[in-house]
Each structure stands twice: as C-alpha cells, then as structure tokens.
Backbone as a chain_set.jsonl record, in Angstrom:
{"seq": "XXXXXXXXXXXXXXXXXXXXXXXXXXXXXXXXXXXXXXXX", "coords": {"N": [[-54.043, 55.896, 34.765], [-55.424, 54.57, 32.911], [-55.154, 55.886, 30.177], [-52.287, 55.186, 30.386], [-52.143, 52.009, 29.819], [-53.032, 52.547, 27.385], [-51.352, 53.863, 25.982], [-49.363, 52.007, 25.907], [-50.671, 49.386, 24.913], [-50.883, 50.555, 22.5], [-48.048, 50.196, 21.941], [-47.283, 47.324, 21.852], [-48.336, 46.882, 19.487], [-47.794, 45.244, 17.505], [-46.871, 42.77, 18.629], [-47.134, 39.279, 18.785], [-48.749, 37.696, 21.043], [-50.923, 37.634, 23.459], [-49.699, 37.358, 25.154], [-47.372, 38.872, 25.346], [-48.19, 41.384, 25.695], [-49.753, 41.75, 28.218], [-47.257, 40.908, 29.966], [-45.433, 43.443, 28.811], [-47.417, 45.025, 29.966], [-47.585, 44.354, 33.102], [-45.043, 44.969, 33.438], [-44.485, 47.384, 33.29], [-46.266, 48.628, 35.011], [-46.513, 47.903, 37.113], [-44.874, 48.337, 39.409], [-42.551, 47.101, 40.533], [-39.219, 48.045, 39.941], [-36.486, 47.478, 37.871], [-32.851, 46.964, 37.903], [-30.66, 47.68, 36.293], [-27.773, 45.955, 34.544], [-24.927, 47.196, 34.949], [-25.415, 50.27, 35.6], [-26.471, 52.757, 38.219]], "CA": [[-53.638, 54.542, 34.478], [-55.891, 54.402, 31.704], [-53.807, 56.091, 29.179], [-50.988, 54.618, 30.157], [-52.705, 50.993, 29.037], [-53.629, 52.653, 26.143], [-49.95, 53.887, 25.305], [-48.84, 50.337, 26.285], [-51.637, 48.74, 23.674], [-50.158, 50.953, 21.032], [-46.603, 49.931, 21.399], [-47.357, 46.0, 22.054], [-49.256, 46.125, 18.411], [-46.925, 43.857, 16.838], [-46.703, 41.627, 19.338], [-47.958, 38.352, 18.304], [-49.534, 36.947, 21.655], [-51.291, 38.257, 24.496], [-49.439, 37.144, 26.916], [-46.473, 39.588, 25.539], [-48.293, 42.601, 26.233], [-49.648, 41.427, 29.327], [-46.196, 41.049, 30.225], [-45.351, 44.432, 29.814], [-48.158, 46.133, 31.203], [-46.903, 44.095, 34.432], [-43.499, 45.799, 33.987], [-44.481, 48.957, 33.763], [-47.75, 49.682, 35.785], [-46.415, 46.648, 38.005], [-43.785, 49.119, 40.473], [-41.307, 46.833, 40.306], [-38.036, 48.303, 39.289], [-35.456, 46.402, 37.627], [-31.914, 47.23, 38.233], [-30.028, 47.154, 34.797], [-26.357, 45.525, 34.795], [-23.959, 48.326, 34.746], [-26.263, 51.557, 36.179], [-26.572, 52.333, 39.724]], "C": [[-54.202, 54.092, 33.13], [-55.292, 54.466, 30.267], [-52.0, 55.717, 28.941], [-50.912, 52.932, 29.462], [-52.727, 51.629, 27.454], [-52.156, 52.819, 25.437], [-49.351, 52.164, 24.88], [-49.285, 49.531, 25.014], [-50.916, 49.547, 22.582], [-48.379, 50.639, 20.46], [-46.176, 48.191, 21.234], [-48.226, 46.061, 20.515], [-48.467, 45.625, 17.665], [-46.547, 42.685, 17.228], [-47.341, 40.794, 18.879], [-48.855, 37.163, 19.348], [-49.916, 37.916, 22.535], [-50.68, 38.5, 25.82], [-47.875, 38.519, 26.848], [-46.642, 41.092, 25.894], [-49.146, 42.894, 27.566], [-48.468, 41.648, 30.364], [-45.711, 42.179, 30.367], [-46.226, 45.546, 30.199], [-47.676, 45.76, 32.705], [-45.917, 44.504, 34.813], [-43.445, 46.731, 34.357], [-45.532, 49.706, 34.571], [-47.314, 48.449, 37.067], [-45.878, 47.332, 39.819], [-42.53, 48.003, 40.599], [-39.999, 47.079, 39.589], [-36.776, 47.929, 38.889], [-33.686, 46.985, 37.67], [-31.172, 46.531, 36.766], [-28.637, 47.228, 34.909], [-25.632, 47.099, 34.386], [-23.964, 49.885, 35.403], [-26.508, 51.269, 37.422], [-28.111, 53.348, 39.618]], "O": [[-53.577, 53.37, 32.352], [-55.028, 53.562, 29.474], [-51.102, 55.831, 28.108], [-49.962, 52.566, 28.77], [-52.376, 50.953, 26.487], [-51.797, 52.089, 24.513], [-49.077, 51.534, 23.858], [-48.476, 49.082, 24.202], [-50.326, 48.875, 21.736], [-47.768, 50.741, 19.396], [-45.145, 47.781, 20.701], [-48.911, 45.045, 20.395], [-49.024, 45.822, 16.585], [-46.052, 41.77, 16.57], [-48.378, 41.222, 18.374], [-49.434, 36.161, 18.928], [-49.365, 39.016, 22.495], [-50.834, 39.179, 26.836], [-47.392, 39.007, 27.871], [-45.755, 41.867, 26.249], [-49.262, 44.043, 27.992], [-48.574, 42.354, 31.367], [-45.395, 42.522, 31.506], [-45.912, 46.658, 30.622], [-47.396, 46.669, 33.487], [-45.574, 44.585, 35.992], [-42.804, 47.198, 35.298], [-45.666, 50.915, 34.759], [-48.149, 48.317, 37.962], [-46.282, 46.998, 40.933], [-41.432, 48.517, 40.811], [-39.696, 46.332, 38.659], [-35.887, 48.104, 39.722], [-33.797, 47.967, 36.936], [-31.151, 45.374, 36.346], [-28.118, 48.278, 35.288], [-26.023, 47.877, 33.516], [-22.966, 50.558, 35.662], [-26.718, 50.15, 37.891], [-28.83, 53.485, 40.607]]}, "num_chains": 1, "name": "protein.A"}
C-alpha cells in the first residue's frame, strides 16, 4: 500500500490542493469501483 501512495504522490504533483490528491488516493486504494458510461 505504501508504494502505491507513493506512486499516487508522484502523479498528484501538480495538483494544486490537498484535498485533490486526497481525493484520489480515496479512488484508488478506496475499493470502490466506478462503472464508466458505455463499458460493461
């Protein structure tokens, strides 16, 4: 899990608040899987 934060932190470094890479560490270490319009 560690390195996967750490990936996460390296792709959120342009982000300009906290709360956006907050955000998606919650997406992706969260288990919730989002169902994208068109793909089953």
């Amino acid at each position: 899990m560690n390195t996967k934060i750490r990936l996460i932190t390296r792709i959120a470094f342009g982000f300009t608040s906290q709360d956006a890479l907050i955000a998606l560490a919650m997406l992706s270490l969260g288990g919730h899987k989002t169902v994208l319009p068109g793909r089953i």
